[in-house]
C-alpha positions, 0 to 999 in steps of 0.5 A: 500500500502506498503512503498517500494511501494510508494517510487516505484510510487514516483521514477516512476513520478520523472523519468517521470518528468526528461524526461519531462524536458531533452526532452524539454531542448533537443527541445530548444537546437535543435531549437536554433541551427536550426537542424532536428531530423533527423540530431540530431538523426544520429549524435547521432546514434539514430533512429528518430522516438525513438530522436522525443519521447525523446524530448516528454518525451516519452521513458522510456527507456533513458539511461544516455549513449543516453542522454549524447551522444544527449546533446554533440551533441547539445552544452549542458552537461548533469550533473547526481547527486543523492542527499538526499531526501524523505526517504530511505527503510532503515530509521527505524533504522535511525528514532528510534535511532535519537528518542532515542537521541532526547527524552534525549534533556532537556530545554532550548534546542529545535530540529529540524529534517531535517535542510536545509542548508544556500542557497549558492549564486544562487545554490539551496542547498538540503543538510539538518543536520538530526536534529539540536539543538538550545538553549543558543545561540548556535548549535549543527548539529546532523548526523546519519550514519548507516554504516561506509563504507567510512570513509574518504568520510564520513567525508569530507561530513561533513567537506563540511556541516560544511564549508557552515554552520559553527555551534557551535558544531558537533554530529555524532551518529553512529549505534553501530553495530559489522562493525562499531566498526571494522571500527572505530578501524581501520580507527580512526586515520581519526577522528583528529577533531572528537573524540570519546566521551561516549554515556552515557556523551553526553545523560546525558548532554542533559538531563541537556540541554547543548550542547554536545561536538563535537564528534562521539558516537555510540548508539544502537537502543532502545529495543522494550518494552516487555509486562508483561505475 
């Protein structure tokens, strides 16, 4: 079986288990404000027989428009957010520069990949550093962005991440890429408190197991290794 395909089956159950949950958070909503499907169902505008399968789980075919128009109509909000998890079609080059970066790292540093967050109070963190490097009393979060499509955005999530989990120093690895180059030298002025610094100075200090410094570096994905005629 092909990875898209299993990331396909996977999004199918997750999808399967959301409507499970709304539908039954649905029927509670109903039953505790004693109304009929019939009653919920036109004051939706939705068919009785389709708001009887939603509550069951039922109808694939829910659209976030229908769902958000039932939870009004029962007292609840309906809140769609899409957070990191699992891995995308896209990780190869993600994972083969976050290899290139992490074989560079010396004793007495160690790394970790995906680092979750600090719980924050009663919300459920699912926001994790790509990798996270330990030693000498100190940490480095290391992220990886492939492409720089958001400058701004991009940095107040990392800003948010720093926020909540105040490390010692912040690495943001960048595929050295033709748009991203453009894009730093148009919008770097952004970067006040995330400078550029040499690839070569922040590899060469890790092979020396220290802390690189905070900063943005960009790095080319390795060169698959040619075999000898």
């Amino acid at each position: 079986m092909r990875a898209t395909d299993r990331r396909y089956d996977a999004g199918t159950r997750r999808a399967e288990r959301w409507l499970n949950e709304v539908g039954e958070e649905f029927r509670h909503a109903r039953l505790r404000l004693a109304l009929t499907q019939q009653e919920v169902g036109d004051a939706a505008h939705i068919d009785r027989a389709d708001y009887s399968r939603i509550e069951r789980g039922k109808l694939a075919h829910l659209s976030i428009a229908r769902a958000c128009r039932i939870a009004a109509v029962l007292g609840l909000e309906l809140w769609i957010r899409a957070f990191p998890g699992g891995t995308s079609i896209r990780d190869a080059g993600h994972a083969q520069r976050l290899r290139k970066l992490l074989a560079c790292v010396g004793e007495p540093l160690s790394f970790r990949l995906e680092v979750p967050l600090p719980a924050n109070g009663e919300r459920h963190e699912v926001r994790a550093w790509d990798a996270m490097l330990t030693g000498l009393c100190e940490r480095t979060a290391i992220e990886f962005e492939a492409r720089l499509y958001d400058l701004q955005a991009q940095l107040r999530r990392f800003q948010l991440k720093l926020r909540d989990d105040p490390v010692d120093h912040l690495l943001v690895v960048v595929a050295d890429t033709r748009a991203n180059r453009r894009a730093l030298s148009e919008f770097g002025d952004l970067l006040v408190d995330l400078p550029r610094v040499r690839t070569d100075t922040v590899l060469k200090t890790l092979r020396e197991g220290r802390h690189p410094p905070t900063g943005l570096i960009l790095l080319h994905a390795p060169q698959p290794k040619t075999k000898p005629l």
